[in-house]
N, C-alpha and C positions, 0 to 999 in steps of 0.2 A: 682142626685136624680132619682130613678127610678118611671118614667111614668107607665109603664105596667109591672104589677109585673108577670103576666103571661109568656110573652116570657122575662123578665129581659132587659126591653127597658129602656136607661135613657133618660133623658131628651137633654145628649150631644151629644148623637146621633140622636135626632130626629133637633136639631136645626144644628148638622153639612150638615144632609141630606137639610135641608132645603135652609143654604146659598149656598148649590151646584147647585140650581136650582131646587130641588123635593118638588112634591105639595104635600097632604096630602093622596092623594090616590096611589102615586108611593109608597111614605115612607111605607105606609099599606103593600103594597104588597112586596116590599124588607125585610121588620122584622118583619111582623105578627102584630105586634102593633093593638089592636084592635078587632083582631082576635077569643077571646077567648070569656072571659067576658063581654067584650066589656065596664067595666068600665073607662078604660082609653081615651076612644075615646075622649070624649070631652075636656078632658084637653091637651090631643095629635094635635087634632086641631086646638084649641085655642094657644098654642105655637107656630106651624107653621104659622098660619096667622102673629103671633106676630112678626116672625122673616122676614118673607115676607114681612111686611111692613114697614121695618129697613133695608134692604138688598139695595143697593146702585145700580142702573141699570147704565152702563155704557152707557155714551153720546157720 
């Protein structure tokens, strides 16, 4: 599903960015997300935290 329709951001790229280790503000600056309208930000955010807090830190 596409997050930002503005740069054509989906949603599997912003949660791929995120399990790599990128916060919300790298992912911004690698694909615009955000950029334009800025309607998607909050829901752009809200995913990342999402996946960030489900992402396994190695012990």
């Amino acid at each position: 599903m596409y997050i930002c329709l503005c740069k054509a951001i989906s949603d599997k790229t912003i949660v791929q960015s995120a399990q790599n280790g990128c916060d919300y503000a790298q992912i911004r600056k690698q694909t615009g997300v955000g950029t334009e309208c800025g309607k998607c930000t909050q829901v752009a955010k809200s995913l990342v935290k999402e996946v960030i807090s489900t992402v396994k830190i190695p012990a």
